[in-house]
C-alpha positions in Angstrom: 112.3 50.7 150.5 114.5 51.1 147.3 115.9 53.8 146.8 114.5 55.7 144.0 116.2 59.3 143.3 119.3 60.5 145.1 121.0 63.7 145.5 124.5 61.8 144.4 127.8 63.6 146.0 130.2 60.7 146.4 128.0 57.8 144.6 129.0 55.2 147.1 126.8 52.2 147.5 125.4 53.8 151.0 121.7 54.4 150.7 121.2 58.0 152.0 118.4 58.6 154.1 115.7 60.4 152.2 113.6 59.4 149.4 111.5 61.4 147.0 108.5 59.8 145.8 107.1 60.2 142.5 104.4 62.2 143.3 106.8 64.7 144.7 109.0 64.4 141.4 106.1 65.5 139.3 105.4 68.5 141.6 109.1 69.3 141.5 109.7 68.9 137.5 106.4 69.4 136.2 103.5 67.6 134.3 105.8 68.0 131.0 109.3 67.3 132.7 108.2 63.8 134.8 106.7 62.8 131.6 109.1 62.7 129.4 111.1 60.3 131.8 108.7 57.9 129.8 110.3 58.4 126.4 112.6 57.0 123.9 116.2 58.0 124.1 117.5 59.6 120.8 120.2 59.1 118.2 120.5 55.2 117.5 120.3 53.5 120.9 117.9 51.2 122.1 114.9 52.7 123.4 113.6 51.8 126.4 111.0 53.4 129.1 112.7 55.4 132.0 110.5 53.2 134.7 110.7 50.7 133.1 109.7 48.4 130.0 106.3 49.0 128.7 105.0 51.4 131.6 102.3 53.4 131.2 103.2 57.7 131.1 100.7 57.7 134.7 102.6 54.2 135.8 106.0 56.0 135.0 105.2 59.6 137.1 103.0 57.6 139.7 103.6 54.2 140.2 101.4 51.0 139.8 99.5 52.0 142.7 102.1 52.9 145.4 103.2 56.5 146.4 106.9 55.7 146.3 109.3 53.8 144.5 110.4 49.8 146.1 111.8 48.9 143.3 114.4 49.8 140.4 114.5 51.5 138.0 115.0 54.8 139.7 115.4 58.9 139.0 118.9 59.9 140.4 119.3 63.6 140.2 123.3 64.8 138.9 125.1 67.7 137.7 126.8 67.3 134.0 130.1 67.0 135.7 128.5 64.2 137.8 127.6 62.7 134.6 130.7 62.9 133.0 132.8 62.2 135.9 131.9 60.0 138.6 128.6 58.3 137.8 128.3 54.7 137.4 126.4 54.4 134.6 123.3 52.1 135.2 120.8 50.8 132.1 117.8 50.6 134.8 118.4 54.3 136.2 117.0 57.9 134.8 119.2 60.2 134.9 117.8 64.0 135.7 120.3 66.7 135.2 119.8 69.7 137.3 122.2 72.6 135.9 120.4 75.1 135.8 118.7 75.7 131.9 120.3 71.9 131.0 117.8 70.3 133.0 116.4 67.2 131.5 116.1 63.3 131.3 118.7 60.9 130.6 119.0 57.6 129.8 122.4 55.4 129.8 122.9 53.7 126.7 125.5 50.6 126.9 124.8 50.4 122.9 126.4 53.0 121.9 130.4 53.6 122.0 130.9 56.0 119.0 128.4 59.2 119.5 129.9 62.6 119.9 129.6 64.4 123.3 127.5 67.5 122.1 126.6 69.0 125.7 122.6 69.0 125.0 121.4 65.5 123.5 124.2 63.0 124.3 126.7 63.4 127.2 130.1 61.5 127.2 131.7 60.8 130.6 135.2 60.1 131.4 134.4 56.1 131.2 133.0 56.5 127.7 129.6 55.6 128.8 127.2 57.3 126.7 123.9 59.5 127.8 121.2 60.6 126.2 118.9 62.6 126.7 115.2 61.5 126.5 112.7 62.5 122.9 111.8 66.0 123.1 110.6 68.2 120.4 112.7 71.1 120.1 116.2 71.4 121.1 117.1 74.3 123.8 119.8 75.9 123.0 121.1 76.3 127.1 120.7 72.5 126.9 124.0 72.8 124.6 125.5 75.3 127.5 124.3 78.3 125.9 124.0 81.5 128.3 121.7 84.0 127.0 122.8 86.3 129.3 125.0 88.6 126.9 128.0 87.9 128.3 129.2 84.6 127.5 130.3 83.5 123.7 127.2 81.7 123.0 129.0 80.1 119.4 129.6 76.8 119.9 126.5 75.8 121.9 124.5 77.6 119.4 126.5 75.8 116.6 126.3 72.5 118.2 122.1 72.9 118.6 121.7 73.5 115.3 124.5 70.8 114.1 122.8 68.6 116.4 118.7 69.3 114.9 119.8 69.3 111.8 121.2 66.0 111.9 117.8 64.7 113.5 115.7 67.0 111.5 114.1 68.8 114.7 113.9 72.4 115.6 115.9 74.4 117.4 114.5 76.7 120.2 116.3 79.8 121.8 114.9 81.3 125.0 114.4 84.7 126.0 118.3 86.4 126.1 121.3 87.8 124.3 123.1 85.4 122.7 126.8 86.7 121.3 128.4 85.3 118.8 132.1 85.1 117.2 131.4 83.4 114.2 129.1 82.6 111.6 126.6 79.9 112.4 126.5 77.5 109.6 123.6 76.0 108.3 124.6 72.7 106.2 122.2 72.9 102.8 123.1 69.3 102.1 121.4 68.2 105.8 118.3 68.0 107.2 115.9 71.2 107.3 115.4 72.6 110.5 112.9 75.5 112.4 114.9 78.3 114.3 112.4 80.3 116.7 112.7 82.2 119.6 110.7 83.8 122.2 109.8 86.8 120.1 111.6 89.5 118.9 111.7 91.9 121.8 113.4 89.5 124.3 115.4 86.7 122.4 118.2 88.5 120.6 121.8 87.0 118.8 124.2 90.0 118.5 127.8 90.0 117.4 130.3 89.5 119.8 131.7 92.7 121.4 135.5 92.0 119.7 134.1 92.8 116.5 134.0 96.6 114.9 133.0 98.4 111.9 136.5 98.1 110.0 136.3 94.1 111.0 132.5 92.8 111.1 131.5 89.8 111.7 130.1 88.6 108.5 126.6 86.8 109.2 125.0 85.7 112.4 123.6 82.6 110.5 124.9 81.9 107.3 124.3 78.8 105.0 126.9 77.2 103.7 125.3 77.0 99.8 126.4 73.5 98.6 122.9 73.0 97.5 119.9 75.1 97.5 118.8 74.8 101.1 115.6 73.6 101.4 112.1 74.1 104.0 114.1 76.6 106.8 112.2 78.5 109.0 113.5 81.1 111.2 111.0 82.9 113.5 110.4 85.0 116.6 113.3 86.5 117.4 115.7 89.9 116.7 119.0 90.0 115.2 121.0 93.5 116.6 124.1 94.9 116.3 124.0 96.6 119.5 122.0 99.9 120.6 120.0 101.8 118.1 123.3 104.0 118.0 126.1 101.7 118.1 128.8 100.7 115.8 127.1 98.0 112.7 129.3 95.2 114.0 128.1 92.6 111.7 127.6 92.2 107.1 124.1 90.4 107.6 121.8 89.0 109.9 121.2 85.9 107.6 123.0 85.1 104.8 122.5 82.7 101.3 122.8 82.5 98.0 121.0 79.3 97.3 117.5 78.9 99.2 113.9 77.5 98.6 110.5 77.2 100.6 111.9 79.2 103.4 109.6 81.4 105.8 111.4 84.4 107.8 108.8 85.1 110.1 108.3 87.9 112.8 112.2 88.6 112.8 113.7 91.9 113.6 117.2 92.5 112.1 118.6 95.9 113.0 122.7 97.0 112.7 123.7 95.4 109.5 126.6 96.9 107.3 125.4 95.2 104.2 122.3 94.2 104.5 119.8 92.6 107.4 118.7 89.8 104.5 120.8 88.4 101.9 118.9 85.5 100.2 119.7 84.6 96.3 118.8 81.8 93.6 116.0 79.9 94.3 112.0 80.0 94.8 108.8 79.7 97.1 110.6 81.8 99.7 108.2 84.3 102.6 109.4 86.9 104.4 105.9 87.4 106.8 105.9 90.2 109.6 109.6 90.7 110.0 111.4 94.2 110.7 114.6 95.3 109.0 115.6 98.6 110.6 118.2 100.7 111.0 121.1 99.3 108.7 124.0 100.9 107.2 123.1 99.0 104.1 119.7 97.4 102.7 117.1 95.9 104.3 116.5 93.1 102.2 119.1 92.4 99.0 118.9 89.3 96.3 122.6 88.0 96.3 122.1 86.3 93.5 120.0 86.0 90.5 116.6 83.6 89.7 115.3 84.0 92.8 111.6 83.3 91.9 108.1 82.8 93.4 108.9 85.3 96.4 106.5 87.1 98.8 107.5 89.7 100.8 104.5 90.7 102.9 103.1 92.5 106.1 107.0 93.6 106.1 108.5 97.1 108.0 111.7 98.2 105.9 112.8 101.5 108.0 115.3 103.9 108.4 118.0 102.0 106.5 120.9 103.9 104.9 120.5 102.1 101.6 118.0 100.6 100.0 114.5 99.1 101.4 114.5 96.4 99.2 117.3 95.7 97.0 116.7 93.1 93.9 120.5 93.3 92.3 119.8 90.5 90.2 116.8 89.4 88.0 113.5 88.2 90.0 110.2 86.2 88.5 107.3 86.4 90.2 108.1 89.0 93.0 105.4 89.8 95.5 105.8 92.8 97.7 102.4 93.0 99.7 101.1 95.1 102.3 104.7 96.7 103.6 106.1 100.0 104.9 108.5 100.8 103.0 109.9 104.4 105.2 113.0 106.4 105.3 115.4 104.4 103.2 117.6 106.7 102.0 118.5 105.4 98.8 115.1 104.6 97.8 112.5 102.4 98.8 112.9 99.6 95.9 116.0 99.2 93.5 115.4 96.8 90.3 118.8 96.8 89.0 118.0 93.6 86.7 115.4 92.5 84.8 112.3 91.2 87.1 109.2 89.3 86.0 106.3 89.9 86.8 107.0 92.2 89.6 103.7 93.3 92.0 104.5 96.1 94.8 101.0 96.5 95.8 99.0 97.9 99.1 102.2 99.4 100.8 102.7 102.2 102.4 105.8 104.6 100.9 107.3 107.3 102.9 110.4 109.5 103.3 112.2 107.2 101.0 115.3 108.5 98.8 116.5 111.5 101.1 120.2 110.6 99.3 118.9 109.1 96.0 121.1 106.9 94.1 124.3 108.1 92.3 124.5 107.2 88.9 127.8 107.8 87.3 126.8 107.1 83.6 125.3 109.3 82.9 126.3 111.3 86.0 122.8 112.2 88.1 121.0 111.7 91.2 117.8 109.8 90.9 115.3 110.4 94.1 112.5 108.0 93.6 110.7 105.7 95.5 111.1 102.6 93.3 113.8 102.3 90.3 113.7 100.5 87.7 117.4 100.3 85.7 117.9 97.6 84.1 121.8 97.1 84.3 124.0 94.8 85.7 127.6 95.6 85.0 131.2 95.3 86.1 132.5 97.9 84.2 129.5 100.6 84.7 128.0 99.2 87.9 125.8 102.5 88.2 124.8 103.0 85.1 121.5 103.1 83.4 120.8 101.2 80.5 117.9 98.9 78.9 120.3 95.7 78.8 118.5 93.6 81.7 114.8 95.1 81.1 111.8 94.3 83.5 108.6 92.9 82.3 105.2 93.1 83.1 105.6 95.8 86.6 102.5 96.3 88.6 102.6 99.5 90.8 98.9 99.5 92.3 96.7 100.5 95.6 99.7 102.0 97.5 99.5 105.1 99.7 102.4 107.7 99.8 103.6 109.8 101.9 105.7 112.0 99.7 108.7 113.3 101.5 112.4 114.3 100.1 111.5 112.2 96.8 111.2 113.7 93.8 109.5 110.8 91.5 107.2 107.9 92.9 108.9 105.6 89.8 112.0 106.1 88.1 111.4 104.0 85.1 114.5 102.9 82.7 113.9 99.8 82.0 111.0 98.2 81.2 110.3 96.8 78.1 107.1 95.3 78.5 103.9 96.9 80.6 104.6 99.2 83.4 101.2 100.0 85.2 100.9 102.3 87.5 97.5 103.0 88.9 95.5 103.7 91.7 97.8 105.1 94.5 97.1 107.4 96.5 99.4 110.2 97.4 99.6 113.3 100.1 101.7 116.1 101.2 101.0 119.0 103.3 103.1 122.3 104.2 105.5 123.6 101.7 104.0 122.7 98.1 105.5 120.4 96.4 106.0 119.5 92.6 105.8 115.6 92.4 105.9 113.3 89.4 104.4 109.6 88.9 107.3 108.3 86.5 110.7 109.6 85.4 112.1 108.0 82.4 114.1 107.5 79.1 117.4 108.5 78.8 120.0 108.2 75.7 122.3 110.5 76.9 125.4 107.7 77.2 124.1 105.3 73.9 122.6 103.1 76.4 119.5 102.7 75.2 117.7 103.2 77.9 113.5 103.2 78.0 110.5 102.4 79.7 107.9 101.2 77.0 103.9 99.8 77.3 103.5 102.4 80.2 100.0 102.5 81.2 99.3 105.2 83.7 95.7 105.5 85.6 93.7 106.2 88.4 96.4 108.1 90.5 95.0 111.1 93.1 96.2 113.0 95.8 93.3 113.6 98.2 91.1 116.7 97.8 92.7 118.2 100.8 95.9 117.7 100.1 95.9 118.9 96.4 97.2 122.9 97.8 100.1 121.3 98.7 100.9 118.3 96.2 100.9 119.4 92.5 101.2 115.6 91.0 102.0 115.4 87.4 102.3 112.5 85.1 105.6 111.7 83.5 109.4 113.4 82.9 111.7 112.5 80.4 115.4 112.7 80.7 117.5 113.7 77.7 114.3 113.2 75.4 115.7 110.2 73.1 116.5 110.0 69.2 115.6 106.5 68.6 113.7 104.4 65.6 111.5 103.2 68.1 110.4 105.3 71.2 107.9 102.9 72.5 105.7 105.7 73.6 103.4 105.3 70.8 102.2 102.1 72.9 101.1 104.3 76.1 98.2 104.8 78.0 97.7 107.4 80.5 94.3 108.1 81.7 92.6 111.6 81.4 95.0 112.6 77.9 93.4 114.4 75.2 92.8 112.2 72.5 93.5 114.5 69.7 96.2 114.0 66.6 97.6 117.3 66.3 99.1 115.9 62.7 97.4 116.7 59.3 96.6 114.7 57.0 99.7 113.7 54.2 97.9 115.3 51.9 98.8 118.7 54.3 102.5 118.6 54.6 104.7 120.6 53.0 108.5 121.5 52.3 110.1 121.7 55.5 114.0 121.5 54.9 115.2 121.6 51.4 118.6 120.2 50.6 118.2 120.7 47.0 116.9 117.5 46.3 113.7 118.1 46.0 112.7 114.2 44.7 108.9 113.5 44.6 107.3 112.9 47.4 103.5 112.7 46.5 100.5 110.0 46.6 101.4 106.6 46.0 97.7 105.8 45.0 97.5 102.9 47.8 96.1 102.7 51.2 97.7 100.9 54.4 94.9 100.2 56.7 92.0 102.2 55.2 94.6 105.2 55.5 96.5 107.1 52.6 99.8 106.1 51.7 102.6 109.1 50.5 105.7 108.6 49.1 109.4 109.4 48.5 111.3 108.6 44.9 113.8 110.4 42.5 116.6 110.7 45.3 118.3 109.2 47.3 118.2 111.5 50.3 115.3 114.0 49.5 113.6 117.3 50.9 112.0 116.5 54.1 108.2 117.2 54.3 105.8 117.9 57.3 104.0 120.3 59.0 104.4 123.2 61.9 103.0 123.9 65.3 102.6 127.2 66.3 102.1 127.3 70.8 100.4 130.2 69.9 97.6 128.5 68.9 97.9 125.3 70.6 98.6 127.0 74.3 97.6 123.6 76.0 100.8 121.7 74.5 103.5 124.2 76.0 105.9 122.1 78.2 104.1 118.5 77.3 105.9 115.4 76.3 104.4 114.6 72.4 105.3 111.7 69.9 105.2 111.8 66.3 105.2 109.0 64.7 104.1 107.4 61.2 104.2 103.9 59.9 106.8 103.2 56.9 107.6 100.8 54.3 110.9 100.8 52.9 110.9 98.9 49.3 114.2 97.7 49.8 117.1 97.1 51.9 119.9 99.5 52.6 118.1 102.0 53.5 115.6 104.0 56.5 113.9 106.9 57.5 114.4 110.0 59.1 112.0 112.3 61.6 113.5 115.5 62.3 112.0 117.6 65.3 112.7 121.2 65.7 115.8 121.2 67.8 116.3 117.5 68.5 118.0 116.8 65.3 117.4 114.0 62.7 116.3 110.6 64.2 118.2 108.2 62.2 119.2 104.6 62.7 120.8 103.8 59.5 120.5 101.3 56.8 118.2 98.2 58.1 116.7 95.7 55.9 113.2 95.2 57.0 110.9 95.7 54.3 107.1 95.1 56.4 105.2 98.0 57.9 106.4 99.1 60.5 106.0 102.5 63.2 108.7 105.0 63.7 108.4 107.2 66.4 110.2 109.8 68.4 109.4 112.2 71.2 109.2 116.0 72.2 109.0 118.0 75.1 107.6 120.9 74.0 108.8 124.4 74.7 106.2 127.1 76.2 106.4 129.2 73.2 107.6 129.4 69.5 107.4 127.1 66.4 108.0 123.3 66.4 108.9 121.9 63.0 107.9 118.3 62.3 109.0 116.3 59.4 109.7 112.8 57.7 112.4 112.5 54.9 114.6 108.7 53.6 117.9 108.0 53.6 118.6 105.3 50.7 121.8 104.0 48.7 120.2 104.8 45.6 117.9 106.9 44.2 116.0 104.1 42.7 114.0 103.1 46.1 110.9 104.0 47.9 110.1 104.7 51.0 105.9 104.6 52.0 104.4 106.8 54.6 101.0 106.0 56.0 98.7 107.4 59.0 101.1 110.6 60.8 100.2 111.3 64.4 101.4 114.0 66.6 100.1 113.3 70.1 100.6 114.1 73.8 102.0 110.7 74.9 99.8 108.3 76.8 97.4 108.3 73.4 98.0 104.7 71.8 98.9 105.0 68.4 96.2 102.8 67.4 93.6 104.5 69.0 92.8 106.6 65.7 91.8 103.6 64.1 
């Protein structure tokens, strides 16, 4: 009989005196493992059957008909050293490595003179014979030597997996165990795209090697190397920690890119990051399903670059980081944030420092979030708020709020909040185009609390600042929480001076639709500078409404009207806008609204000559007399300025709706 699998020690050509039949092999190695004795060896050799040319998978485990091998080729069973070592290397012979997690198939391939030993796929000995192992479908990462057992610097076996899959486009799979690591593993953009998974993310784990601190971090446990926008990733089932729940954040980022497209993070956990657990930048179609990033010093998710577009974060927990949930620090289109928790972030839960299009953050649950706030330094406040909205991007006022990078089209809908150390569900300064925020639900029980859907506006620096097209509906706190939660609609920071407030476009649900403004006819002297110019019918109408005007000088008396609280009780302490639309006949010169105690809102000379709204807002005070009143600034006193259609409303009326 021929021998067909030895236990080699010395490889001499003495035939020992045991045999193993194939039988016994399969009930050794397994169904799966005897199998794939039958397949084609990998990376550019010849491919041949391990039992031969053309066998059949039951011919190759069992034999044509006889229990036990009588003929080559045979199964010899070796350690790697073996391989490498003393093994004369023979074409006919499978070669079954038995280290312990490196087990596997391998063929001898005579072809090949030029393939780099990589310790899991192809195995160079001594002799420069060449092995390979047989076709699998995912690479093991102990097959590369890796340990697992969070002791060993697991680096270059890791590295060498995914070098190795991503030169043959396969996956790479990491078994249950703590895996350290000393440096970044690189992912190659320019290669081939590759799956990362692991046994879940409760027993396979990569962690920073121990020799890194706080003051020197490692700076990503998989990082991409951004030549080109990396393309179809996956990463899945498995945890990314720094240590304990309590232990020094040893690492920057779990995973880390700039450039990156249709990529799925699925059912990760990433927990001890300094910067954040998920750095991903320019590019688009990218998921984030199921993961978990807890327990960072930084964010939990952060855009690290900008035009990042078409992503869906979704079924997502973002706990208990010391930053923000989900930072987007540069401009976003087509953001989807579905169905996450969003808890304890103590910055706040989202942060829209750019402009982001078309941003959703629908069915997710809120809580706890903003115990810190953010800082802003111009102007100087905290902000505590669940989501921000800024608008600023900046190297010379990174924390400032302005309206230079404004969001568009923001969809806040169908969340549930828990409110906790937050002030303001939305802190609103940016948003130039339709800001909805409807149908949430919010609670709070014990001490009552004073809570506000959206804070907003600011001109306190020049910045411009302003949230406009805010529609506002459909928001409740739940009958038996109302004791506790008094919910009110909007605040207004540093009520602004400007041509242009925005809030004539508003729509809040459940506000008064009244116009508190009389009719032109009604107004009278309110300021008199001793120019008293005309300012009287103009015998025209602008949209079936009468049209006033000033002539004779070139900065006249101011006309309008009064509000006394006493008689209007409901307006004390509410947010109203006056506005009117005007038509200036020239250029070189404007208009100006004056407000008791806000001063004149004036913008100086412009040259548009159409119909056009000018607005500006109030908060009013609880009791007293409010002055409202229009007047024109010109270069001469031969111009005209037309006034048509005043309103004074409670903001969240649309300015239109009189019509």
């Amino acid at each position: 009989m021929s021998q067909n699998f030895r236990e080699n020690e010395s490889f001499s050509n003495e035939k020992p005196d045991v045999s193993i039949s194939r039988r016994k092999l399969l009930s050794t190695l397994g169904v799966a493992g005897a199998a794939l004795a039958a397949g084609g060896i990998l990376g550019g050799g010849s491919m041949r059957t391990a039992f031969g040319e053309g066998a059949t998978v039951t011919e190759a485990v069992y034999g044509n008909g006889n229990d036990a091998c009588t003929t080559a080729p045979c199964v010899i069973a070796v350690t790697l050293s073996e391989m490498r070592t003393s093994l004369t290397p023979d074409p006919a012979c499978t070669y079954y490595v038995k280290d312990s997690g490196q087990e596997g198939f391998f063929l001898y391939d005579p072809a090949d003179t030029a393939t780099q030993d990589d310790n899991g796929l192809t195995i160079v000995s001594s002799a420069g014979a060449r092995y390979k192992r047989t076709a699998v479908a995912d690479l093991n990462l102990k097959w590369f030597g890796a340990k697992g057992d969070n002791a060993a610097d697991d680096t270059q076996a890791v590295q060498a997996a995914v070098a190795a899959a991503q030169q043959l486009g396969m996956a790479v799979y990491a078994p249950a165990g703590t895996y350290l690591i000393s440096a970044p593993i690189v992912l190659d953009s320019a290669a081939k795209p590759i799956r990362i998974s692991g046994d879940g993310v409760y027993t396979t784990f990569f962690k920073p090697h121990p020799d890194f601190t706080e003051a020197n971090p490692l700076e990503a446990i998989f990082k991409f190397n951004d030549t080109l926008v990396a393309n179809r990733y996956e990463f899945a089932e498995f945890g990314i920690v720094s240590g304990q729940l309590l232990d020094p954040k040893r690492m920057r980022y779990g995973i880390y890119s700039t450039k990156l497209s249709h990529t799925a993070f699925r059912r990760l956990c990433i927990q001890g990051t300094q910067t954040a657990a998920l750095g991903i930048g320019y590019g688009w179609c990218n998921d984030i399903d199921s993961c978990e990033f807890s327990f960072n010093s930084g964010d939990g998710l952060l855009f690290t670059a900008g035009q990042l577009n078409a992503l869906n974060v979704v079924n997502t927990k973002i706990f208990a980081n010391a930053g923000i949930g989900i930072n987007m620090a540069y401009e976003g289109l087509e953001v989807r944030i579905q169905g996450c928790t969003i808890e304890k972030n103590a910055a706040c839960g989202i942060y829209v420092k750019k402009g982001s299009f078309n941003l959703s953050i629908y069915s997710c649950y809120f809580e706890g979030n903003a115990e810190t706030g953010l800082t802003f330094t111009n102007p100087a406040m905290i902000v505590k708020a669940s989501i921000i909205l800024n608008g600023n991007v900046s190297a010379t006022e990174p924390q400032a709020i302005q309206n230079r990078y404004p969001s568009q089209n923001v969809t806040i809908t169908d969340n549930f909040v828990s409110v906790g150390s937050e002030d303001y569900f939305v802190a609103g300064y940016a948003v130039e185009i339709g800001l909805e925020i409807r149908k949430n639900t919010f609670l709070h029980s014990g001490t009552v609390r004073e809570y506000t859907l959206l804070r907003t506006g600011t001109n306190k620096t020049g910045l411009g600042a302003m949230a406009k097209g805010i529609i506002i509906r459909d928001n409740d706190v739940p009958s038996n929480y109302k004791p506790y939660l008094n919910l009110k609609t909007l605040a207004i920071d540093n009520v602004p001076l400007s041509d242009n407030t925005g809030f004539h476009t508003s729509k809040i649900r459940h506000i008064p639709r009244v116009n508190y403004s009389p009719a032109l006819s009604s107004f009278v002297k309110i300021r008199d500078f001793g120019r008293p110019g005309v300012f009287g019918s103009a015998a025209q109408q602008y949209r079936q409404k009468e049209v006033y005007s000033f002539t004779g000088e070139a900065v006249p008396d101011q006309w309008g009207f009064s509000i006394d609280l006493a008689q209007y009780p409901e307006l004390a302490g509410v947010y109203m806008y006056f506005g009117l639309y005007v038509k200036q006949s020239a250029a070189n010169m404007n208009t100006q609204l004056f407000i008791t105690g806000t001063g004149a809102n004036t913008q100086g000379y412009g040259s548009n000559t159409a119909w056009r709204i000018t607005s500006s807002i109030v908060k009013m005070p609880d009791t007293g007399i409010v002055n409202f009143c229009v007047g024109m600034i010109a270069d001469s006193a031969a111009k005209t300025l037309y006034i048509a259609h005043p309103v004074l409303s409670e903001i969240g009326v649309p300015y239109d709706y009189y019509f």
